[in-house]
ZADREN-265185 format. One record per residue (C-alpha): x, y, z. Coordinates in steps of 0.5 Angstrom, whole numbers, plus 500, padded with zeros to 3 digits. Example, Ala and Ser with C-alpha at 12.3 -4.5 7.8 and 13.67 -1.06 7.14 Angstrom:
2
525491516;527498514;
***
This chain:
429
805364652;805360658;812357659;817353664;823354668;826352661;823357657;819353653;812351652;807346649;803349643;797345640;798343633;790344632;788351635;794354638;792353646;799354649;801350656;806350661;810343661;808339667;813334665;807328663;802333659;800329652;794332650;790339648;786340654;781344647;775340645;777338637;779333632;785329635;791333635;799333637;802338642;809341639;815343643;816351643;823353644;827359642;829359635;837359636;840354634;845353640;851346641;853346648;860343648;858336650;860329647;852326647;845328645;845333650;849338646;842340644;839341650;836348649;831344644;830338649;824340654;828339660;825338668;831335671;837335669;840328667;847325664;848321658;853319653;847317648;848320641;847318634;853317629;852321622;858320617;858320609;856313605;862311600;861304599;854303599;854311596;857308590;853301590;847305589;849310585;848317590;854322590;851324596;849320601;849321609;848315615;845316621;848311626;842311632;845304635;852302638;858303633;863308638;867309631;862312628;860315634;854313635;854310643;847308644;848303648;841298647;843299640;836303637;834310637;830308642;834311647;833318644;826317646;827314653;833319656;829324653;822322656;826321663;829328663;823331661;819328668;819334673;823333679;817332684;814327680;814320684;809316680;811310677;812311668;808306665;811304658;809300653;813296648;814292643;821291644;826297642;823302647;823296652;831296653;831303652;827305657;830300662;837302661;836309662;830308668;836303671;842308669;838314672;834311678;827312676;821308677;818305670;814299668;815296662;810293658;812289652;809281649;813276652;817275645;820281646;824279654;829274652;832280647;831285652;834281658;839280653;841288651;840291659;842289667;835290670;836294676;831295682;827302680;824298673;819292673;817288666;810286666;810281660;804279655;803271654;800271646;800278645;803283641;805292641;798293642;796288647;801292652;798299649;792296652;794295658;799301660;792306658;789301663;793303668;793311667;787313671;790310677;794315682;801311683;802311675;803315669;803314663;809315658;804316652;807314645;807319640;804323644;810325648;813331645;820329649;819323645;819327638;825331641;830326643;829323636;829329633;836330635;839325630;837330625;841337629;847331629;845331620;844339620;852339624;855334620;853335613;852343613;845344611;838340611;838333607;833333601;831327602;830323609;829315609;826311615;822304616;816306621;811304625;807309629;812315625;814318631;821318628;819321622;815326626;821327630;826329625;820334621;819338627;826338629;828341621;822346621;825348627;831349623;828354619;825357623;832361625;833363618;838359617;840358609;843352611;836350613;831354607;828348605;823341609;827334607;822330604;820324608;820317605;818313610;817305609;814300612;814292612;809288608;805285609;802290615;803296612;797301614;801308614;802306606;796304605;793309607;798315603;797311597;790311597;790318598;786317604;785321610;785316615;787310616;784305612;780300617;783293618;780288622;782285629;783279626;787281619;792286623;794280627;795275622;799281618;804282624;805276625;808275618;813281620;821280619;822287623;816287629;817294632;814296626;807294628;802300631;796298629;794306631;799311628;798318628;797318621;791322621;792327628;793335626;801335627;801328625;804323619;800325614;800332614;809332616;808327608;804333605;808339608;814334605;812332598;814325602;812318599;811311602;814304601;812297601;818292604;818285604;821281608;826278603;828285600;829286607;833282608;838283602;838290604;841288610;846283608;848290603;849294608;854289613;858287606;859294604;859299611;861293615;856292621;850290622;843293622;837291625;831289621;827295621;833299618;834294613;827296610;830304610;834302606;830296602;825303601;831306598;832302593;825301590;825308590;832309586;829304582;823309581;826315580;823319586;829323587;836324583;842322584;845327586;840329591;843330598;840324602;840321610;839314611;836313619;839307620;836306626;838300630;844297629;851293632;847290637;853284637;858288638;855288645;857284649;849280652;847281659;849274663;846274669;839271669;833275670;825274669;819279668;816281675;809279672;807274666;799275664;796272660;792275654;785274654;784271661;780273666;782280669;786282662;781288660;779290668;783297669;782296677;784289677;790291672;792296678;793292683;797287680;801291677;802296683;804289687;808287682;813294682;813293691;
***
């Protein structure tokens, strides 16, 4: 098996080819049906002695070393516990709450994926990470691109700027390149425009196994805190990366005999209605996404309370992907309107006492339809992911800043990768 410095590899979901990790890799060189490369670790389950996400180094795909005091917060719910009627229920924290733990310093768990991607980059790499946002990853990756003084261009729907100047102090090594009139999908558009010109690479979603592994993390800090592997695991999704993440990490649990760790969480992943492709295609029992007009897809998401939500093109069907991780669970899908979003999230700050984002509240509105449902048992052994939070208890950037490029969706040279290249590699000079 090929392997890195750091003894690990990336194995194909789909047939297996194994390659040594060159630090941007993201996808099966094979000719097959669209398909996930996985990180292959040793089975061990070692903590180092550090106070951040790096206490699971050795199930990290490292290229560089890097430092951090990122990491989530995982403690057991009593109000909201009690409100809900669960003699068991777990929170994982991923935002800024240091009394919980949970020092992420952009306020999502955006910031597992981006320390985690950064650190996975080879020391040699020089080329400019190319991102693409809807808003979350945005202030993730430019807080740990400024901290660690690595080149990326962001990408993001100009509606996602003033939140994310608000949250991280640009430094000189991260430039943002702001879509007028777009959404998530638009900025995808255009990052993969860019991805055969030499001075860029692209960072790559899901597809980007450091991405899964630094989310992953949220479930290691769960598996230390409660002592065994949850029943139940409860998360809002777009393009389910999180939902991956904390899969792959819990097979990887298992797989070191562990009997603590003896059976997969179920996944009860939520979306937020209207725009609710993953569910659609779950309860349909499809095999693919169902198809959605352009035109539909964009009315829908602009209808959303929690935006970040919003991937038109979630890797539902891939090998390795969203609808496997639910079969191979026994998981379920949610609807969550913005209204039951909303009482979800006034519920937590009144009984837990701080604020969490919209996407987290429609977690906890899935929870509740489900508790309503019967879909688990009240003395199941449940983990919440609430995976955005406290963003107020942060104290917003006041020094002004601007996108170091503002285009325009639908003009001229928006869908011409040559044009967007010269653009893009003058405007990070």
């Amino acid at each position: 098996m090929a392997q890195t410095a750091g003894g690990y590899s990336l194995r194909c979901v789909a047939c297996g080819a194994t390659y040594e990790d060159d630090g941007v890799r993201l996808d099966c060189s094979q000719e097959h049906a669209p398909a996930l490369l996985r990180s292959v670790f040793a089975p061990a389950f070692a903590v180092e002695d550090t106070d951040s996400m790096l206490r699971y180094r050795n199930w990290l795909p490292c290229g560089r070393r890097i430092a951090t005091s990122a990491r989530s917060g995982v403690y057991r719910s009593e109000r909201l516990g009690e409100r809900l009627g669960l003699s068991k229920l777990w929170i994982a924290f991923s935002g800024w709450w240091p009394e919980r733990g949970a020092r992420l310093a952009t306020a999502t768990f955006k910031e597992l994926e981006a320390y985690a991607v950064l650190a996975r980059l080879a020391e040699g790499e020089r080329r400019t990470l190319v991102v693409a946002s809807a808003g979350n990853t945005a202030a993730a990756f430019a807080r740990a691109a400024t901290e660690l003084e690595l080149p990326a261009l962001i990408i993001i729907p100009l509606g996602a700027w003033e939140r994310l100047a608000r949250l991280v102090a640009i430094g000189p090594s991260v430039h943002v390149v702001a879509v007028d009139g777009g959404q998530y999908e638009d900025a995808i558009a255009l990052s993969r425009s860019l991805a055969a010109d030499p001075r860029f690479v692209l960072e790559g979603g899901v597809r980007n196994v450091a991405r899964r592994d630094g989310m992953g993390t949220a479930m290691l800090e769960a598996f230390e805190s409660i002592g065994t592997l949850p029943d139940v695991y409860v998360q809002g999704v777009g393009s389910g990366a999180g939902a991956l993440a904390v899969h792959e990490a819990a097979l990887r649990l298992i797989a070191t005999g562990s009997r603590f760790a003896a059976k997969l969480p179920r996944l009860f992943l939520a979306q937020n209605a209207p725009f609710t492709p993953i569910h659609d295609a779950w309860s349909a029992k499809s095999p693919a996404l169902i198809p959605r007009t352009p035109e539909l897809a964009r009315e829908q998401i602009a209808k959303l309370g929690a935006p970040v939500l919003s991937n038109v093109s979630p890797p539902y069907a891939a090998a390795g992907g969203v609808r496997d991780a639910l079969r191979e669970s026994n998981g379920e899908t949610y609807a969550v309107g913005n209204d039951e979003m909303e009482r979800a999230r006034a519920m937590f700050a009144e009984l837990e006492g701080i604020e969490i984002e919209p996407a987290a509240g429609v977690a906890l509105g899935a929870l509740v339809q489900a508790l309503r449902r019967g879909d688990l048992a009240r003395d199941a052994t449940v983990l919440l992911h609430v995976t955005g939070g406290g963003a107020t208890r942060r104290e917003a950037v006041r020094m002004e800043q601007r996108p170091a490029l503002v285009v325009r969706r639908g003009d001229g040279t928006f869908d011409q990768p040559a044009a967007n290249a010269r653009r893009f590699a003058s405007a990070v000079r």
